[in-house]
C-alpha positions as CSV (number, residue, x, y, z in Angstrom):
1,X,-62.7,66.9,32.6
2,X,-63.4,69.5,35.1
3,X,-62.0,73.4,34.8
4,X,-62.4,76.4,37.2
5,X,-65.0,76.8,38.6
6,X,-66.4,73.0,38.3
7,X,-67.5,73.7,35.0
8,X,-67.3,70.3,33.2
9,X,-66.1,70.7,29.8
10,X,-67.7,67.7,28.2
11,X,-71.2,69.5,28.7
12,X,-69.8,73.0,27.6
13,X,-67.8,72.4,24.8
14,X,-69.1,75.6,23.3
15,X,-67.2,77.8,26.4
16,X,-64.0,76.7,24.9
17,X,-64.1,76.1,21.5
18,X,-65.2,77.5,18.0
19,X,-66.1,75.3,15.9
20,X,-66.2,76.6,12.1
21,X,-67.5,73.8,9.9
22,X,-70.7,75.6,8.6
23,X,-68.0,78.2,7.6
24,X,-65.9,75.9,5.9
25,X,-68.7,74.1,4.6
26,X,-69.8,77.3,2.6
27,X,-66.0,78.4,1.5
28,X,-66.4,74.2,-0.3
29,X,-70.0,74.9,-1.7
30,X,-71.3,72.1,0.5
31,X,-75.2,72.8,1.1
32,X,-75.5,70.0,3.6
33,X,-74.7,68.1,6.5
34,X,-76.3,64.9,4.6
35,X,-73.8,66.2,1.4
36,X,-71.1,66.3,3.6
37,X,-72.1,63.1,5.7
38,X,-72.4,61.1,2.6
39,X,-68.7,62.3,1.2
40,X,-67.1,61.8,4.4
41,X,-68.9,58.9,6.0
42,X,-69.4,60.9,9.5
43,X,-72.5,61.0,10.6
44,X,-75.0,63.2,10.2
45,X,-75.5,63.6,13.9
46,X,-72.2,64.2,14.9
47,X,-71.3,66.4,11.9
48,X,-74.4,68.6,13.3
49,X,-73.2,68.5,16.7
50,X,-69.7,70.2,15.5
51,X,-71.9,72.3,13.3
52,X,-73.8,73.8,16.8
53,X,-70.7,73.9,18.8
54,X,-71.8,70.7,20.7
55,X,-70.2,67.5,20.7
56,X,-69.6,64.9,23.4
57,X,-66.2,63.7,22.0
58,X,-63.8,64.3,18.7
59,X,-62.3,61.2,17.7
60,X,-58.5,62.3,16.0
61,X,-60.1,60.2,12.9
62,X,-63.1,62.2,12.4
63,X,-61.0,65.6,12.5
64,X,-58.8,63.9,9.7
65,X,-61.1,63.5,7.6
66,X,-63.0,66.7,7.9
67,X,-59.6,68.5,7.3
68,X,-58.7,66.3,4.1
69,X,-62.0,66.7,2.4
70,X,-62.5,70.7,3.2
71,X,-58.8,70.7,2.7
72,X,-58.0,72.8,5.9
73,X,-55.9,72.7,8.9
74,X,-57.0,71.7,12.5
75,X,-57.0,75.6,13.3
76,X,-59.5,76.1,10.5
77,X,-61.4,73.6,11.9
78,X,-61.7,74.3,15.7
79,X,-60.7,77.6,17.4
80,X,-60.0,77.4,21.3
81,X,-61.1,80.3,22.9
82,X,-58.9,82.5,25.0
């Protein structure tokens, strides 16, 4: 998906979005991606990627899970910037 000024937001995701799972990893006591990988069954390298603000793609699945387990909503989650 392309946005002004030809930017392509699939290799920017971190100029639109905040994503706070090291934050709500911390608010759940979880230590670690790998602790978090191994209670969700994500993983590991796409729970880092949303940890550093850079995935490729969310799948609606993924976001469920993340949201049941550090019992949040999808706002918690991922902020869109303005």
């Amino acid at each position: 998906m392309y946005l002004e000024g030809g930017k392509n937001m699939t290799q920017f995701p971190q100029d639109y979005f905040i994503f706070k799972l090291e934050d709500l990893m911390w608010k759940n006591r979880i230590k670690s991606i790998n602790e978090l990988s191994e209670q969700t069954k994500i993983s590991r390298s796409s729970l880092t990627a949303m940890k550093n603000g850079t995935p490729k793609m969310l799948h609606l699945p993924t976001i469920y899970t993340l949201c049941r387990r550090l019992d949040c909503g999808i706002d918690d989650l991922i902020e869109i910037k303005k």
